[in-house]
C-alpha positions, 0 to 999 in steps of 0.5 A: 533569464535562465539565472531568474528562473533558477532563483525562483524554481522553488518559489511558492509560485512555481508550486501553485502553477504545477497544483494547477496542471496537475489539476487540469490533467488529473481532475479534468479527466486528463490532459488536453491536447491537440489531436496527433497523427498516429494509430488511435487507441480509442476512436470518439465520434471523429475524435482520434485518440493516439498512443502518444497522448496516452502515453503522456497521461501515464507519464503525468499520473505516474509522476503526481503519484509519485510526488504524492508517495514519495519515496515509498511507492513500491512496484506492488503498489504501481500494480495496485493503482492500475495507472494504465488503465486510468490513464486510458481512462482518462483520456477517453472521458476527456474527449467523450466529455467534449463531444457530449459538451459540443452536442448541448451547445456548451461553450465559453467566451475569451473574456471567461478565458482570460479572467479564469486565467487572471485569477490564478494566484501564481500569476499575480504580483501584489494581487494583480495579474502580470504578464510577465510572470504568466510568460515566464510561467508557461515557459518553466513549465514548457508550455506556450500560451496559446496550448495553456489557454486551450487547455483552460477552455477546455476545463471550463466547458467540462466544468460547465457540462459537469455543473449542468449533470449535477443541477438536477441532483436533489437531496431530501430532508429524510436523506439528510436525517439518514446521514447525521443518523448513521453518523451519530445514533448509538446502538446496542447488541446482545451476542454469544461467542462460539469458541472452535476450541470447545469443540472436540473430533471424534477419536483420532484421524486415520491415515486415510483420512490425513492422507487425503486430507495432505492431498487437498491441503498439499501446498499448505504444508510445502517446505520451503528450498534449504541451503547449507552453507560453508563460510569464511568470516573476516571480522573487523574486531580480529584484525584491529588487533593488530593496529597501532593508533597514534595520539593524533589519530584520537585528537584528530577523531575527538575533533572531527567527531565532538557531537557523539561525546556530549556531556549535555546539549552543547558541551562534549566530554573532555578528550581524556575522558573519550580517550579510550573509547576513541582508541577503540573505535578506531582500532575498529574502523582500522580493522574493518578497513584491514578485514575488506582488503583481505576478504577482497583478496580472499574472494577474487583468488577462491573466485578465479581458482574455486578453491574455496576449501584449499585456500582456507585450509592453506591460509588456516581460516576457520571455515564454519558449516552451518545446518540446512536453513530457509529464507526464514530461518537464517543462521544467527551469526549471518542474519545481519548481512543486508539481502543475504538471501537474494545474494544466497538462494539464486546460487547452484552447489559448490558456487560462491557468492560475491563478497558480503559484509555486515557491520562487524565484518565479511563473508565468504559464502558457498554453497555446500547443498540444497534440499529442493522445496517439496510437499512432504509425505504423511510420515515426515509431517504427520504431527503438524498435518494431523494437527490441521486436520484436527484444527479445520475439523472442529472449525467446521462443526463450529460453524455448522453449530453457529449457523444452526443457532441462526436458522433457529433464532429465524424460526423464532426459538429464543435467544436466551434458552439456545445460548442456555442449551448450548452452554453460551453466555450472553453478553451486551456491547453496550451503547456504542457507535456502531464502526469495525471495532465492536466493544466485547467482540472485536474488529470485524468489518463485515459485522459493522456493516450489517449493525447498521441493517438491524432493527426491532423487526429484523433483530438477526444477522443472516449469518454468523461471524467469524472474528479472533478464532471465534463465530459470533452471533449478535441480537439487536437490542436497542438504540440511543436517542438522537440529538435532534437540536444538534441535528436541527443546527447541523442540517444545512452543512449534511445537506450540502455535503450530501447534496456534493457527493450525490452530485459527484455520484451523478456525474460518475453514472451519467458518464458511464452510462454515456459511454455504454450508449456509445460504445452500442451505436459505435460513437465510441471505439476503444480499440486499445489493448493495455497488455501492449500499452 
């Protein structure tokens, strides 16, 4: 038995049947279970929802996200996706959907049990259910066929409850029209770009001014922790001076090695043509294997001794100091070495980091000083915090200008002679579907949500917009005309896409709205805390 399953655990199958749980456990609000003895997190009716099925839903989300990112999911990410919460989430939803389904009487047959069941496709052999297969299935996946049928029937009664919540969602012939529009009609903008840069501050700054300034903006211009190092550098290229490679070694490497030596797709070089460069990249590899041992060898005496300085001296190796530099400024020759910065800025002064290397060698590195972060005073940043100053200010009389032209454009002046008093030119998209990327303006995504509230009778935005460095202030102009026999050949499919999503919508209402109920007449009791989950 252990062989079959082992020759059919990749099999399309097995890849169908876990789709299908993790549908049941993520789809379906979680996974379902059988109450179990321990503290509840949440208390449903007379439903007990304990740590361990929490625990387990995590456990499943945890794992379908990370099949689903692969190797790509960061912690940061983990963060983001809030998975605690969803799991806690999940499991309540379950059981609120449950008690709600058992209230309105909603329940299913074995025979819908068992036919859902004989559907699926990973149960089936030759388009027939095998009962075989399902046993062997269930035990794969550790399941038993008693907790899979429950689990099913439990799905099927949220799904019928879900069904019923739906039904009474309509769409109406506007609404679908609403849709295709906001899909497919054009529109067209005049605008007029407010540049900072054509705006000039009066005179220069005080220190007063900069300094109060450097007092609200302090953490702007904090400079980052500095090291120097000392560092003694064992590069492979040196020690392969010294190494003698035989005519075997060259033959032996040309052998082993005939797919970086190719002439064309399968025909490598002849050997007397590579010799050279065979000879020399084993001289290196040689070298760097040489340079290891004597690093190696270095480090562990200056690391029991701390001697860091006498060994170098004694043993004549060039120890190089470089200038002061932060995480974002590493000295050229080091920058190379993978993570130097954690193996580096975590050290005191005077100690010596483990033995770091890059691909031409390896490296020796002690700490000689730090300069500790710090907000600098006015007299050691004046040049840059000036220029901020200078910078903000006219990004300031910018907006007050942009926001000024708005408050005129609503009182009625026109657009053309604002933009001719003010020196603007006014400038047209041309016909476009409105999204984030404007013809003649930018990306802004702020401003294509609010295309889609102009009109002829409300022509201006309520503000200005801040995009590439500039305000930018639009005008409705026009619109395309709609293609209404494509809309007329389309209108059955929006109308049940829509009719999907509002359903879907519903559904999400009803259920938060059904939970709100409860919590108030205490059917629901969510006495989970995440920060100790």
């Amino acid at each position: 038995m252990l062989r079959l399953m082992r020759k059919h655990a990749r099999a399309w199958f097995m890849q169908v049947l876990l789709g299908i749980i993790i549908i049941v456990f993520i789809f379906y609000f979680g996974s379902l279970r059988r109450q179990r003895e321990a503290e509840a997190l949440a208390i449903v009716k007379d439903t007990a929802i304990s740590y361990l099925e929490f625990k387990k839903e995590y456990q499943n989300l945890l794992d379908h996200y990370r099949q689903h990112y692969k190797g790509t999911l960061t912690d940061e990410m983990l963060e983001s996706l809030n998975i605690k919460q969803l799991a806690l989430d999940n499991v309540i939803n379950q059981a609120v959907l449950l008690a709600k389904a058992e209230e309105f009487n909603l329940d299913v047959s074995a025979d819908e049990v068992r036919s859902t069941i004989f559907s699926y496709p990973a149960f089936q052999q030759n388009g027939v259910f095998d009962i075989n297969l399902y046993h062997r299935m269930l035990r794969y996946n550790r399941l038993n066929p008693e907790d899979f049928e429950d689990m099913q029937r439990k799905v099927l009664i949220i799904g019928k409850l879900e069904r019923l919540i739906k039904e009474a969602t309509k769409v109406s012939d506007k609404e679908v029209y609403d849709i295709y529009r906001i899909q497919n009609e054009t529109i067209s903008v005049d605008f007029i770009t407010i540049s900072a840069d054509t705006f000039k501050t009066r005179g220069n700054p005080s220190d007063t001014d900069l300094g109060n300034y450097l007092k609200e903006h302090g953490e702007d211009f904090r400079i980052p922790s500095k090291v120097q190092v000392k560092y003694m550098a064992f590069f492979g290229k040196d020690f392969a001076k010294s190494v003698e490679i035989s005519e075997g070694e060259i033959s032996d490497y040309y052998d082993y090695n005939k797919s970086d030596f190719l002439k064309s797709k399968d025909e490598p070089y002849p050997l007397t043509e590579v010799k050279d460069k065979i000879r020399a990249k084993v001289k290196f590899i040689k070298g760097m294997d040489k340079a290891a041992k004597a690093a190696k060898e270095a480090n562990d005496i200056i690391y029991q001794e701390e001697n860091f300085e006498e060994y170098g001296n004694q043993n004549k190796l060039t120890i190089k100091t470089t200038a002061f530099f932060s995480k974002d400024t590493l000295p050229e020759e080091l920058s190379r070495i993978k993570d130097f910065d954690k193996h580096v800025f975590v050290l005191k002064e005077n100690e010596t980091a483990s033995l770091l290397s890059d691909d031409q060698g390896f490296y020796i590195v002690k700490i000689n000083k730090i300069e500790p972060s710090h907000i600098p005073d006015l007299k050691e940043a004046r040049k840059e915090i000036q220029r901020s100053y200078i910078n903000e200010e006219r990004m300031r009389l910018c907006k007050e200008t942009a926001e000024g032209i708005i408050d005129r454009l609503k009182k009625g002046e026109n657009f053309e002679e604002i933009a001719r008093q003010e020196r603007l030119k006014v400038k047209n998209t041309g016909l476009f579907l409105p999204n984030p990327d404007i013809p003649g303006i930018g990306y802004s995504m702020d401003l294509a949500q609010e295309l889609f509230l102009l009109s002829e009778k409300e022509p201006y935005p309520d503000k200005p917009f801040y995009i590439n460095g500039s305000y930018v202030i639009v005008r409705f102009k026009g619109r395309g005309t709609l293609d209404l026999k494509d809309l007329e050949s389309r209108k059955d499919i929006l109308g049940k896409t829509l009719l999907r999503v509002k359903g879907e919508e519903q559904f999400r209402l009803w259920l938060d709205t059904t939970k709100d109920s409860m919590i108030k007449d205490g059917t629901l009791k969510i006495k989970a805390d995440l920060n100790t989950l």
